[in-house]
Every structure is written in structure tokens, then in C-alpha cells.
TORLUM-9609 format. One line per 5 residues: number of its first residue (from 1); their letters; for each residue z, x, y of C-alpha. Coordinates in nm, 4 decimals. Last residue first. Example, Ala and Ser with C-alpha at 12.3 -4.5 7.8 and 13.67 -1.06 7.14 Angstrom:
2
2) SA) 0.7140,1.3670,-0.1060; 0.7800,1.2300,-0.4500;
REM end
This chain:
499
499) XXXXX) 1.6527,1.5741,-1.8362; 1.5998,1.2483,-1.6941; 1.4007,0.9943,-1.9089; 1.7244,0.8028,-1.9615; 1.8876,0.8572,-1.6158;
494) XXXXX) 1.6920,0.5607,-1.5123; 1.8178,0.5433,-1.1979; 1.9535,0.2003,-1.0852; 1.8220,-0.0372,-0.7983; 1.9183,0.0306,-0.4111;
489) XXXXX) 1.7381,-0.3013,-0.3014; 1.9170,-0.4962,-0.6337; 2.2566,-0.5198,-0.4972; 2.1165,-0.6409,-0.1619; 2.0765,-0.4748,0.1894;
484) XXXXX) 2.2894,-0.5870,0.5017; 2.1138,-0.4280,0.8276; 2.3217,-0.3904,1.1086; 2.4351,-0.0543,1.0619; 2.2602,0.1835,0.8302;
479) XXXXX) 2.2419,0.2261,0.4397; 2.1626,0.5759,0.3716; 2.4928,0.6276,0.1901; 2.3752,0.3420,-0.0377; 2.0487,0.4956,-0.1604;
474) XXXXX) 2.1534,0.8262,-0.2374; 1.9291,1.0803,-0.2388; 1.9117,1.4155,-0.4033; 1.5608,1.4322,-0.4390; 1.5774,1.3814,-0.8400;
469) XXXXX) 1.8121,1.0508,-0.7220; 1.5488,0.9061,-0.4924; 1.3304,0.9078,-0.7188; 1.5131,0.7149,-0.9719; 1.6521,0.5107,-0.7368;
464) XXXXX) 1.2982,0.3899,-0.6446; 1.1781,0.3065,-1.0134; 1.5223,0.1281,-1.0642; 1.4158,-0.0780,-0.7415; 1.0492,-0.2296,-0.9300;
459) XXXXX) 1.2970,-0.3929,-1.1689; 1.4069,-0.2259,-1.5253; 1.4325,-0.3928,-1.8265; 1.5667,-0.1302,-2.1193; 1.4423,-0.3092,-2.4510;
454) XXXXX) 1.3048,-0.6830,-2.3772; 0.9877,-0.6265,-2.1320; 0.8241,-0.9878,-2.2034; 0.4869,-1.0495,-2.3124; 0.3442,-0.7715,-2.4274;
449) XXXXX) 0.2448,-0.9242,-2.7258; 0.4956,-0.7195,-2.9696; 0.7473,-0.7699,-2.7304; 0.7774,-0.5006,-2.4534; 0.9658,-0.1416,-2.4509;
444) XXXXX) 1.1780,0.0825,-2.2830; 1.1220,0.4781,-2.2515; 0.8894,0.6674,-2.3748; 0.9208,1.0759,-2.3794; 0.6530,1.3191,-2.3878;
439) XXXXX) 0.8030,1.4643,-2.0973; 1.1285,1.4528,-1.9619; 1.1783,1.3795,-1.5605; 1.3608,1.6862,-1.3799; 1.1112,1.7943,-1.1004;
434) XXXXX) 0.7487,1.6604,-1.2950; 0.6424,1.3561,-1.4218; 0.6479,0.9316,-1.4154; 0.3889,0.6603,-1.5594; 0.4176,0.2807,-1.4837;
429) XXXXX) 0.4148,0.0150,-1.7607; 0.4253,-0.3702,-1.6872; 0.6483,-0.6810,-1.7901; 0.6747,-1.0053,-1.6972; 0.4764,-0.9409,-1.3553;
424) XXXXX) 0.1925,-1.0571,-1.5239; -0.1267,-1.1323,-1.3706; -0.4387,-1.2782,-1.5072; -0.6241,-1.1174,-1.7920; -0.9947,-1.0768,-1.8476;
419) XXXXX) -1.3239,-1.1730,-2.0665; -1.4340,-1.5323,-2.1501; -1.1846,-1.7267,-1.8626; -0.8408,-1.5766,-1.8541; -0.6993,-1.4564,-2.1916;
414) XXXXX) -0.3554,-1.4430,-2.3010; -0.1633,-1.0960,-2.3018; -0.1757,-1.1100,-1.9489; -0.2347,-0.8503,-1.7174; 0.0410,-0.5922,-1.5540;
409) XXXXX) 0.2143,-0.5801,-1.2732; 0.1759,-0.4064,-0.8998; 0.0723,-0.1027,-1.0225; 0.1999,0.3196,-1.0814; 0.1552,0.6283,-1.0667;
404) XXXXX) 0.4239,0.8561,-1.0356; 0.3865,1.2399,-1.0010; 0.7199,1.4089,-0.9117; 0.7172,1.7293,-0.6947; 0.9739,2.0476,-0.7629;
399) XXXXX) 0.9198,2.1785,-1.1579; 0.5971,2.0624,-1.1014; 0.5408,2.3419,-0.8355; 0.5005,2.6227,-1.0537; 0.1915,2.6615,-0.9856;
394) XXXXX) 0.0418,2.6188,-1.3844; 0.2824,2.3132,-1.3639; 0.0869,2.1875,-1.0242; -0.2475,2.2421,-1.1641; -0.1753,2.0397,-1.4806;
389) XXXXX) -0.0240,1.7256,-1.3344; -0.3019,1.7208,-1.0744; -0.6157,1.7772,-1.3529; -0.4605,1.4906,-1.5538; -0.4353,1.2399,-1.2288;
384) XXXXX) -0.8192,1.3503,-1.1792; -0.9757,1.3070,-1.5249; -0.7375,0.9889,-1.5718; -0.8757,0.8491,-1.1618; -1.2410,0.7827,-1.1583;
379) XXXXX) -1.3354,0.7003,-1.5289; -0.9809,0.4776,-1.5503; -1.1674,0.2546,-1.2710; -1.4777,0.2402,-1.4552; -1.3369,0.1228,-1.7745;
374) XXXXX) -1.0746,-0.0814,-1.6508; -1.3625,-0.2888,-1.4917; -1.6110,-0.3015,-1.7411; -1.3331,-0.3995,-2.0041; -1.1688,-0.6588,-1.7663;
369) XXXXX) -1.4726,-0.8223,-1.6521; -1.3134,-1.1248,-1.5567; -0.9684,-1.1466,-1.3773; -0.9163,-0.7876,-1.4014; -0.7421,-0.7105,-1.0465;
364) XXXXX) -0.7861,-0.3809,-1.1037; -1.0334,-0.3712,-0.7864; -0.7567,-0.5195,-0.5134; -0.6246,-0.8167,-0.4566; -0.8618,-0.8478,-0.0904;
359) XXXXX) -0.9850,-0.5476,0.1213; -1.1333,-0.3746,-0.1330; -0.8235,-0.1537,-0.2794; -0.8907,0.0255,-0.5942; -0.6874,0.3339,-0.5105;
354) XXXXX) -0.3850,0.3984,-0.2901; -0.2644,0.7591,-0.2733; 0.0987,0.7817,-0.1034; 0.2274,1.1991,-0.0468; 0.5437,1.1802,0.0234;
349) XXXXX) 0.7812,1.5416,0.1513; 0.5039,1.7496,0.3245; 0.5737,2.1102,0.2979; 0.3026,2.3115,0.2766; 0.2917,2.3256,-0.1530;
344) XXXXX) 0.3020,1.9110,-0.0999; 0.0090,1.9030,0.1010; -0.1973,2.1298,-0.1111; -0.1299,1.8964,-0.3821; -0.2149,1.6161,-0.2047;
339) XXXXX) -0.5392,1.7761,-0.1058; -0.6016,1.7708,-0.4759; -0.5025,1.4272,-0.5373; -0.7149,1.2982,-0.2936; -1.0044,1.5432,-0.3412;
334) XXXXX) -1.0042,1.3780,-0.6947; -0.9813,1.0388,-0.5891; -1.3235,1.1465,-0.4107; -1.4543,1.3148,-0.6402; -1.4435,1.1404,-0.9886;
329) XXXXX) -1.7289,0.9149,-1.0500; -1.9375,1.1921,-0.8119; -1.8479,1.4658,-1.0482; -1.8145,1.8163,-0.9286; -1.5056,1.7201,-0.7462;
324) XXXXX) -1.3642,1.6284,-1.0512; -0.9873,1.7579,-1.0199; -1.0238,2.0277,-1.2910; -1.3705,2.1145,-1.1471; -1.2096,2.2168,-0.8461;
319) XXXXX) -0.9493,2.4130,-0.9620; -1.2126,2.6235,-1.1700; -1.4160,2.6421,-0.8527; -1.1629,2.7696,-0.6614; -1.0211,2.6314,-0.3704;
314) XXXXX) -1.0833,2.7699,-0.0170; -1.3902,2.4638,-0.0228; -1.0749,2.2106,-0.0723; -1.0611,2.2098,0.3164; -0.7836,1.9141,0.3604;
309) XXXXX) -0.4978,2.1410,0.4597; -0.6763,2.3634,0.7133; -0.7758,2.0795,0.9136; -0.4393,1.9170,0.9218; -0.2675,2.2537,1.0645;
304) XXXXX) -0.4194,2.2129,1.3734; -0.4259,1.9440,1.4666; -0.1672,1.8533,1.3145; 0.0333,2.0339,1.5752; -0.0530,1.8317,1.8631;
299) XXXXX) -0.0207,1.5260,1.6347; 0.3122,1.5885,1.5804; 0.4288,1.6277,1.9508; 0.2461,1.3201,2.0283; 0.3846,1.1302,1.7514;
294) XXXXX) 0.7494,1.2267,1.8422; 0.7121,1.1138,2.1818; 0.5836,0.7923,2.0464; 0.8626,0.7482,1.8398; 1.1220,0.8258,2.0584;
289) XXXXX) 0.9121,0.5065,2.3451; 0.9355,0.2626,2.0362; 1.3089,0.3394,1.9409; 1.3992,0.2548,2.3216; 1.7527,0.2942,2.3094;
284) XXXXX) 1.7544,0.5845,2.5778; 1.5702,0.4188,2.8589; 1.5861,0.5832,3.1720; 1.5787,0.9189,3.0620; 1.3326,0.8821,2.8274;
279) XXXXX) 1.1439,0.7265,3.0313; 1.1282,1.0839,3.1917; 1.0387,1.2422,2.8974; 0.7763,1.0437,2.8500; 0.6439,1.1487,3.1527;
274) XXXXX) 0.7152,1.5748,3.1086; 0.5579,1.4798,2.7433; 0.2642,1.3575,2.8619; 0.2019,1.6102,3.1537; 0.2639,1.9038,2.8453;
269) XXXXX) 0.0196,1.7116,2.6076; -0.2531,1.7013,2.8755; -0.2209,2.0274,2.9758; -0.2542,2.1666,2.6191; -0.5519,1.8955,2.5957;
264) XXXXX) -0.6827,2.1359,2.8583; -0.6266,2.4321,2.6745; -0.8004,2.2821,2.3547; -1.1101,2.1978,2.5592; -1.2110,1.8495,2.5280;
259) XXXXX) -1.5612,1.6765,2.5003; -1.5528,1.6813,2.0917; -1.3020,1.4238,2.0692; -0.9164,1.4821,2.1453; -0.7896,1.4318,1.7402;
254) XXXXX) -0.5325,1.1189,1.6561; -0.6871,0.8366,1.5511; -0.9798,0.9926,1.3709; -0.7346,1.2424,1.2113; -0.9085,1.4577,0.9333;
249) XXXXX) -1.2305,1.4847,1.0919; -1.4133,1.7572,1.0191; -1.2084,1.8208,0.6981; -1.3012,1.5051,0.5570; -0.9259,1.3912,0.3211;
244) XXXXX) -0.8526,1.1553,0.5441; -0.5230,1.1110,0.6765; -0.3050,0.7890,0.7418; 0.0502,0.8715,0.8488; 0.3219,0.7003,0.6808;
239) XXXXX) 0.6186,0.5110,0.9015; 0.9263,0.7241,0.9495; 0.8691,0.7287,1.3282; 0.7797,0.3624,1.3046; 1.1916,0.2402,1.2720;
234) XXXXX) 1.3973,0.2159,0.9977; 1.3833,-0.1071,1.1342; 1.0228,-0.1648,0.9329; 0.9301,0.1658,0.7745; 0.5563,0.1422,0.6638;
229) XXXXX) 0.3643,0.2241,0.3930; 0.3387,-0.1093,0.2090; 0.3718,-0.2866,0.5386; 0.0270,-0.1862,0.6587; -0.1011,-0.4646,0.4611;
224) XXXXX) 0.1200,-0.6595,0.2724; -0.1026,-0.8653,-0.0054; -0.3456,-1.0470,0.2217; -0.3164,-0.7670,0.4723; -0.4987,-0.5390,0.1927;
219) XXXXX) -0.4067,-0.2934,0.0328; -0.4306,0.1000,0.2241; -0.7341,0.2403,0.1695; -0.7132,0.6375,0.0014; -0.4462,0.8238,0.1673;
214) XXXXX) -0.0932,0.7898,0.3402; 0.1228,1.1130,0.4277; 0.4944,1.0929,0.4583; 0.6350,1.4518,0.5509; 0.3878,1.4602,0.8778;
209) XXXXX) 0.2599,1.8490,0.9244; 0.3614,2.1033,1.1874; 0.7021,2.0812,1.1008; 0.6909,2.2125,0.8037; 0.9819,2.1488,0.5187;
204) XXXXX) 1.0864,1.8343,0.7378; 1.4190,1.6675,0.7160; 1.5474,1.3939,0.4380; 1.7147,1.0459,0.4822; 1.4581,0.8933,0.6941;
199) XXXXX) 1.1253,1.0418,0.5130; 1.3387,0.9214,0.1689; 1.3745,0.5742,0.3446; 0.9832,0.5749,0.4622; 0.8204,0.6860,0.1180;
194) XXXXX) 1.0456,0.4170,-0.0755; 0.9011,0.1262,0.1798; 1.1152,-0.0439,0.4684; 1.1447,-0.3685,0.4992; 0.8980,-0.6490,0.4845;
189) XXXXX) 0.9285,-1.0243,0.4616; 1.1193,-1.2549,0.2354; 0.8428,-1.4239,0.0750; 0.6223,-1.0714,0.0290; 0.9530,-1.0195,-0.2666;
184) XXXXX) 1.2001,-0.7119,-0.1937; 1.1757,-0.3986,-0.3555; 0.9837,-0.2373,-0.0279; 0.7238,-0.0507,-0.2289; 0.6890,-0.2631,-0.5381;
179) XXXXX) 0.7567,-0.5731,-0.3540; 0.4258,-0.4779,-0.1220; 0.2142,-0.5020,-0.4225; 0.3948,-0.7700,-0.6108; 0.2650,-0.9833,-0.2703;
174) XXXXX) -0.0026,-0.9826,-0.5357; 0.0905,-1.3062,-0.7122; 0.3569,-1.3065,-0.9364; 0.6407,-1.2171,-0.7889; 0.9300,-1.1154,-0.9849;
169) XXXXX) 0.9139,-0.7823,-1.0930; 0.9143,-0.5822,-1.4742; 0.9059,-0.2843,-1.5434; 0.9424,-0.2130,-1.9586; 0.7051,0.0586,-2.0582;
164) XXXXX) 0.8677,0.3318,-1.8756; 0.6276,0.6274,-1.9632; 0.7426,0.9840,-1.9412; 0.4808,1.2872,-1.8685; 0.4259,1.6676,-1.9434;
159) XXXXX) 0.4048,1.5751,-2.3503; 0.1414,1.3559,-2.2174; -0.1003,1.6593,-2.0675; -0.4295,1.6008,-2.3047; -0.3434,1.1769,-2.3125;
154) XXXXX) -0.3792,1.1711,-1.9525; -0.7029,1.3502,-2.0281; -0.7471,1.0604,-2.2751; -0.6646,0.7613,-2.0507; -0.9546,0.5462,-2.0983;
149) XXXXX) -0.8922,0.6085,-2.5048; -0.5747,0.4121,-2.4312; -0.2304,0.5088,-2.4738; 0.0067,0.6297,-2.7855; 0.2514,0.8616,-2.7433;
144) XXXXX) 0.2550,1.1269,-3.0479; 0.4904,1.3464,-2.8716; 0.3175,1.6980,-2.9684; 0.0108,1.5273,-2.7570; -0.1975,1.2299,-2.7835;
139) XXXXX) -0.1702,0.9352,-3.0131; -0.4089,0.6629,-3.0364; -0.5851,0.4006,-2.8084; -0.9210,0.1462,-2.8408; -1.0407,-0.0375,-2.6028;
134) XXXXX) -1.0937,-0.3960,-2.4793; -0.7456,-0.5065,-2.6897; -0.8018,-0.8617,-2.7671; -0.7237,-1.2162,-2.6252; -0.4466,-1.4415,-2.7338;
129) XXXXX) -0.5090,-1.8060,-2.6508; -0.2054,-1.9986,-2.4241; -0.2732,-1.8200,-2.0964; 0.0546,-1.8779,-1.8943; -0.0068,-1.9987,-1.5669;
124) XXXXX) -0.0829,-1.8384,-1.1991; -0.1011,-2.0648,-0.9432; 0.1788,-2.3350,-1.0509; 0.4021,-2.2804,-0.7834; 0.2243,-2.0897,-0.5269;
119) XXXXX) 0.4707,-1.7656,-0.3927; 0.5914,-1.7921,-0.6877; 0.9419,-1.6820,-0.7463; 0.9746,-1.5816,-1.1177; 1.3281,-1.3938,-1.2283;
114) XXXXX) 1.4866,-1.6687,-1.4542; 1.0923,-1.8796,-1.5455; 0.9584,-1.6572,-1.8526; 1.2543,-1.4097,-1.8515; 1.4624,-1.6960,-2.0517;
109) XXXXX) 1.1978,-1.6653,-2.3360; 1.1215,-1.9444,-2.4708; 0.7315,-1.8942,-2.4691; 0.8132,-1.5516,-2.5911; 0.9331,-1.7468,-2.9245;
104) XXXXX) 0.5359,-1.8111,-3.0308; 0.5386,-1.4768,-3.1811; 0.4350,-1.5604,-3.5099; 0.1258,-1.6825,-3.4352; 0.0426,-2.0556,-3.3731;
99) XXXXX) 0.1803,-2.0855,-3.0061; 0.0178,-1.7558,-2.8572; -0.2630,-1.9310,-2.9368; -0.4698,-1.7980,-3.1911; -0.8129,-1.6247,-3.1371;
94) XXXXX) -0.7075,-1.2532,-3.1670; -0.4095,-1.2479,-3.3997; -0.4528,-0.9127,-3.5320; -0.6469,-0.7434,-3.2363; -0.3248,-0.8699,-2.9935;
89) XXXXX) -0.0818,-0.7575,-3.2609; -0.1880,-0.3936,-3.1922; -0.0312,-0.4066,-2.8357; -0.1126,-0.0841,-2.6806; 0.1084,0.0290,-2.3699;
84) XXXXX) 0.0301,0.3173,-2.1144; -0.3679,0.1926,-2.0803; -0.5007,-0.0981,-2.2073; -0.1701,-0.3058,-2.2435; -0.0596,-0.2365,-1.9347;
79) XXXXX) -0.3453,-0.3739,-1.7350; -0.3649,-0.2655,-1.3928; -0.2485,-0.4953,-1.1579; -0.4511,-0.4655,-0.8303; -0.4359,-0.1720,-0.6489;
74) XXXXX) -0.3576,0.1311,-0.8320; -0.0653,0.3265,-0.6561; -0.0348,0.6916,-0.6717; 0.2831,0.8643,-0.5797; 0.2683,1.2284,-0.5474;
69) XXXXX) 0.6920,1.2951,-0.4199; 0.8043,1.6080,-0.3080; 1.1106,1.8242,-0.3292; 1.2440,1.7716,-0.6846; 1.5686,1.8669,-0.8967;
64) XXXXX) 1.7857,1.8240,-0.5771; 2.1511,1.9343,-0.5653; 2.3863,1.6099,-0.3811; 2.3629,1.3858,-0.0600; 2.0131,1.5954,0.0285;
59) XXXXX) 2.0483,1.7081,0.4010; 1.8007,1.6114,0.6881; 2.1481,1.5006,0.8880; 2.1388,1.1295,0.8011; 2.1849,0.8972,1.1317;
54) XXXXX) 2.5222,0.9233,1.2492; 2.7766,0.5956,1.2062; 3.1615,0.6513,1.4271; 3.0542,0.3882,1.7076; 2.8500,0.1318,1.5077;
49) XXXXX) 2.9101,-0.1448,1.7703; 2.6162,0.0012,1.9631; 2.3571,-0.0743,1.7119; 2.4768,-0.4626,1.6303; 2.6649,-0.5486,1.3496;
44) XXXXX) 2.5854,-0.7173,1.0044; 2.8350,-0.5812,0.7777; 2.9823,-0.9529,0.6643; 3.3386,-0.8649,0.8788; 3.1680,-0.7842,1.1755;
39) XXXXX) 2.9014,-1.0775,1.1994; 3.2059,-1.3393,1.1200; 3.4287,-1.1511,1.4007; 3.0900,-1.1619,1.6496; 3.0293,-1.5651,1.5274;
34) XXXXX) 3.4184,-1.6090,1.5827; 3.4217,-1.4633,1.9674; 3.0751,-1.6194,2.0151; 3.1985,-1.9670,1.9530; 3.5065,-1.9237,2.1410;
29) XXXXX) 3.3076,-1.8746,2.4725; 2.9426,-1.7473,2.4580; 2.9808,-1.5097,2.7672; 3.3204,-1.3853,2.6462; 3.0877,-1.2372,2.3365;
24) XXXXX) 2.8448,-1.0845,2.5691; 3.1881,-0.9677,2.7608; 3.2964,-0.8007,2.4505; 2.9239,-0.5972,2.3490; 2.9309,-0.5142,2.6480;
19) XXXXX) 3.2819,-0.3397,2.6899; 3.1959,-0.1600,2.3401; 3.3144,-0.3363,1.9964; 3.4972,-0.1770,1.7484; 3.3924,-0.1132,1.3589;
14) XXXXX) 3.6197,0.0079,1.1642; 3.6509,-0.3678,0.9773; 3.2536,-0.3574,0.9031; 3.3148,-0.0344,0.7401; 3.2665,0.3210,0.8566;
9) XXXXX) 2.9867,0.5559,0.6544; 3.1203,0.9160,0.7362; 2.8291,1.1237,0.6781; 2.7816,1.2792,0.3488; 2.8908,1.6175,0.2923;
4) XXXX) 2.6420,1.8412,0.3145; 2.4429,2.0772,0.0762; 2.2511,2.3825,0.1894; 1.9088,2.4209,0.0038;
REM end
């Protein structure tokens, strides 16, 4: 893969204002002279004042380790503490407030109030009495990492896997869910998600197939909708594409309908496109109007190619059974990830699964009924996730596409009612392999409660650089005119599970 030098990114001093742009300023008098000098000089300018910026090229910054990107999201706020992180202490002082066992300090923690913004202040307390594990956990693999029995086929490829046990994010309801995509809290509105900035910054590997596909139900508007797999001023064509994994119908919102020939959709598509590219003509700004065009021409050929990528019949039964299509609990996350790996070995560049959403927080939201639950949630997607992370090594394509799964937060340590865990955005676990991560390696850690993450804290924006960085990304050269991120929107890598 050819390697590029990165575009030249000016500063806000380089920039020079077009003849509009001046007289628009004239227009306002003095006041719009200083406001367009004040703009300038903070890096917010306007599209056309960004003379010497070009949009990325398709070319990684630097050498890749990866290609593609599996990343599987359970809805909700799975429970850290019964899956990627068991908390013996909880079964020891089972009963006690958090208060009268030894660990009482985590109520002065600074991390309890420094990074919370609560989107309802006072919504979601701290849970004074400690509640047990709801399963039981040991060590799996050559590593000896210890999860939960509901992850044992997890647990059969772990020494394949690393697990970051100390995420942590700052809201606490589940606006967390659209945070974790965007890195920005719900309260400050979207941007665009990790799959949309590396669609942006990379170019296609097949052209007849979207590089940022969406399955499983997106969450819910309550919690960010659309906006979780979206791309905000980045613009819509870098937006994910839903697809279903039916191969009879693949692309409800985009096939012709039984009634139509293909030759005279052909006709169709070519009148379209003469049209559009007229407008084009006429208006050459319109992002909107690109984006459609591009959409057309896409869909034309996914079409085509879509079908073919979602039949899992060509598969084998052995590869079929290792994904749990034989299973009913299991098949259809299983055709998920399976068709994601087919997707990935074509080309595409993001593959998004969502799982557990139900049109409101999501099913892992364990409020009550955390053990039945986590326990049938865990029985659809560990036989599934495992049979993934093993196909694609014994293809060779691990060594190029990361798996991630990961949650909004985490559940608390304290109980909720007789049988679950509110939400915890203190500190959470999330799961990363493939293209350059280590396996059977943990990284970071929690309190002995789970509390607090307190050894290697990383925010939701550490998980994105990471990726980023194994797809030869980097986040501040594909900053763009006009729109000022924060320090904490690129994040850090966390070089310490690379290899």
C-alpha cells in the first residue's frame, strides 16, 4: 500500500480570505472585520477561506498493521464485572455497604464527581450495599485471563485477544452510547463517529460495496439514534450504510422492486445521473446534492454485489456451525458476524454490529434481572464473537481486521433493587484483537470493587486512536477547516497492548 505524505494542513494565520468572503465582512462594518480576524486566528474558518486544505487522498498517514475494522457494540451497559473483569471482593463482602468494608475510600475518590456530567443531576446514584458476582469466572487460555463462565468460548480464543479493563467516560446515562462513537458527551451534540472519520480519511478496497457497513438495530433515538453511525459535517457520504444480512433483500431502501427490469433501471440510473449531473454544474458546494450522486452510483453496484455478500449458504457447514447458525439462540448475531467477515475479505473498511437494542436503553441495560439477562445475551453473542476471531486467523485475515467489542459503561458494583446494577461509566472493560493488538494480554485495571478504573485510565477517545493508529491514521492531520476539535476528541493510542 503506497504511502503519502500528508497533505499540507495550513494554519489559521495562512489562511486568506476570497473577494466574498471580504465584502461579507465589509457588509458587517468593523464588527465583522474583528469577528472574521477573531474566527481566523481561533481555527474556525469558513470552507472557502481554506484555500491551500485538500481533503485526505485515500492514503494511510504512515504503514498500516490492519485494513478493516469488526466493531460490535452491546447496547446497554454490559456489566464489566460479569464478563471481562471479576471482582472477587464483591462475593466476600456481599451484604455490606460499600461504607463498612474495607474499601469504603472509592467513595472519595476524585473520579467519583471530576469527569461526571449528568445529563439529570441526581438520576443515577451510587448504590451503597455491595451485591454479588451472578456467575462464576476462571482462567482461560496459555494467558490465564480470567472472565466469566458466560464468556467461555471467548475464554477458548483469549490468548488471540487484549482486554482494557480500565475505560472509563463521563456520561452517565445512555447518551454514553453515542459518546462512545463520537467521543463527545449526547449534551454537546453529535459529530462524526470513529467508522465515519476512518471512511473519510481512507479510500475504498471495492468499489462496488460501501466501506462503512451498519448491522443489527441501530440504538435508539433516546440515546443518539442514527447519530451513532453517522458522519455529521464530515458530511452523509461517509455516513454507515444499513444492510441486512436476508439475501433476498439485502437493501430495502435501496433495491428497484420486483416490477423493474435491470436494463431499464440501467436507463433510469444513466437519466439520473445525466440530471444530477447537471445540478452539479450549477451548484458545486452542495455537499447534499455529491452525496446523493454518490449513493446512486453505489447502490447501482450494490446491487449487485450486496446479494452475493450476505448468502452464508456458499459457506461451509463447519464455518457455519462455528458462528451458530445452526442454533436459533445464536443465528442471527451469528450471520452478522459472519457476513461481516465476508465483508471485510471484499473490501469493506467498518463493519458496525449493534446488538441488544429495543428501541429504548437497550437489552444489557441490567437494571433488574441482571443474571437472566447477561445470561441470555452472552448465550447469543460469546459462541459467535469466538467463532469470528477464529475463522478470520485460520484466513489469514486477522493479521489485517481488528475485532472490538465493546459497551456504553459498565454496572455498578452496588446493587439496584433485589437483583441488578445501574450504570457506571466509572470504569468499564471493552475487548480488542487482531492486525497488531497482543493477545492474551490485560491491560489497566479497576479497584478491587470495580469502582473506579485507577491503573492506565483511558477515555472512550484512546479506544478510537488506537484504531485509528493500526490503520495508519492520524487523527489530527484529518482535522478539517472550520471545525475546532478538542484535546480529548483525537484521544491517545494505547501502544501498551500493541505489538
Amino acid at each position: 500500500m503506497p504511502i503519502h505524505p500528508a497533505p499540507h494542513r495550513p494554519t489559521a494565520g495562512q489562511f486568506r480570505p476570497n473577494r466574498r468572503t471580504f465584502l461579507a465582512d465589509v457588509g458587517m462594518g468593523f464588527t465583522g472585520l474583528v469577528l472574521g480576524k477573531m474566527l481566523a486566528d481561533d481555527g474556525v474558518v469558513r470552507g472557502n477561506d481554506a484555500a491551500g486544505w485538500v481533503p485526505p487522498d485515500g492514503n494511510p498517514h504512515f504503514e498500516p498493521r490492519a485494513k478493516s475494522v469488526i466493531w460490535i457494540f452491546l447496547v446497554g451497559g454490559m456489566s464489566h464485572m460479569e464478563s471481562f473483569d471479576p471482582k472477587p471482593a464483591l462475593n466476600e463482602h456481599s451484604g455490606k455497604t460499600i461504607a463498612e468494608s474495607p474499601y469504603k475510600s472509592v467513595l472519595d475518590s476524585p473520579y467519583l464527581k471530576k469527569n461526571l456530567r449528568e445529563f439529570v443531576a441526581g438520576n443515577h446514584k451510587v448504590y451503597p450495599t455491595i451485591y454479588p458476582l451472578q456467575v462464576g469466572y476462571k482462567k482461560y487460555g496459555q494467558s490465564g485471563i480470567e472472565i466469566s463462565d458466560w464468556w467461555s468460548n471467548l475464554g477458548s480464543c483469549i490468548d488471540d485477544v487484549a482486554i482494557v479493563r480500565s475505560m472509563w467516560t463521563t456520561d452517565n446515562d445512555h447518551g454514553a452510547q453515542l459518546q462512545f462513537h463520537t467521543g463527545r458527551h449526547a449534551l454537546e451534540g453529535q459529530f462524526p463517529t470513529i467508522g465515519s472519520w476512518i471512511h473519510y480519511g481512507l479510500g475504498t478496497l471495492n468499489a462496488n460495496l460501501p466501506q462503512f457497513v451498519v448491522m443489527g438495530t441501530p440504538i435508539a433515538d433516546c440515546c443518539g439514534g442514527v447519530g451513532a453511525h453517522g458522519a455529521n459535517y464530515l458530511g452523509p457520504e461517509h455516513a454507515g450504510v444499513q444492510l441486512s444480512t436476508d439475501p433476498s433483500n439485502p437493501l430495502p431502501f435501496a433495491g428497484p422492486g420486483t416490477d423493474v427490469y435491470r436494463e431499464e433501471q440501467r436507463e433510469e440510473f444513466a437519466l439520473l445521473n445525466r440530471l444530477n449531473r447537471m445540478s452539479e454544474v450549477e451548484y458545486p458546494d452542495d455537499r447534499s446534492l455529491a452525496a446523493r450522486i454518490k449513493a446512486y452510483e453505489l447502490a447501482y453496484h450494490m446491487q449487485v454485489a450486496v446479494p452475493n455478500v450476505v448468502d452464508c449458504a456458499v459457506e461451509t457447514a463447519a464455518v457455519q456451525k462455528l458462528y451458530g447458525l445452526d442454533n436459533k439462540t445464536t443465528e442471527t448475531f451469528g450471520r452478522q458476524c459472519l457476513v461481516a467477515r465476508r465483508l471485510v475479505e471484499q473490501g469493506t473498511r467498518f463493519v458496525q454490529i449493534f446488538h441488544g437494542s429495543n428501541g429504548g436503553a437497550g437489552a444489557w441495560d441490567a437494571h433488574g434481572g441482571l443474571k437472566a439477562g447477561h445470561s441470555a445475551l452472552c448465550s447469543q453473542v460469546d459462541l459467535p464473537i469466538a467463532g469470528l476471531i477464529k475463522d478470520l486467523k485460520q484466513r489469514g485475515l486477522l493479521e489485517e481486521t481488528i475485532v472490538v467489542i465493546g459497551t456504553e459503561f459498565g454496572r455498578t458494583p452496588g446493587a439496584q433493587g433485589a437483583d441488578g446494577r445501574d450504570h457506571h461509566p466509572y470504569g468499564f472493560s471493552i475487548a480488542l484483537a487482531g492486525a497488531g493488538i497482543k493477545g492474551g494480554v490485560v491491560h489497566g485495571s479497576t479497584d478491587e470493587l470495580g469502582f473506579h478504573a485507577v491503573e492506565n485510565r483511558h477515555y472512550v477517545t484512546d479506544l478510537h486512536a488506537t484504531v485509528l493508529k493500526q490503520l495508519g491514521l492520524d487523527a489530527r492531520r484529518l482535522e478539517i477547516p472550520g471545525r475546532k476539535r478538542l484535546d480529548i476528541d483525537f484521544g491517545k493510542p494505547i501502544t501498551e497492548i500493541l505489538a
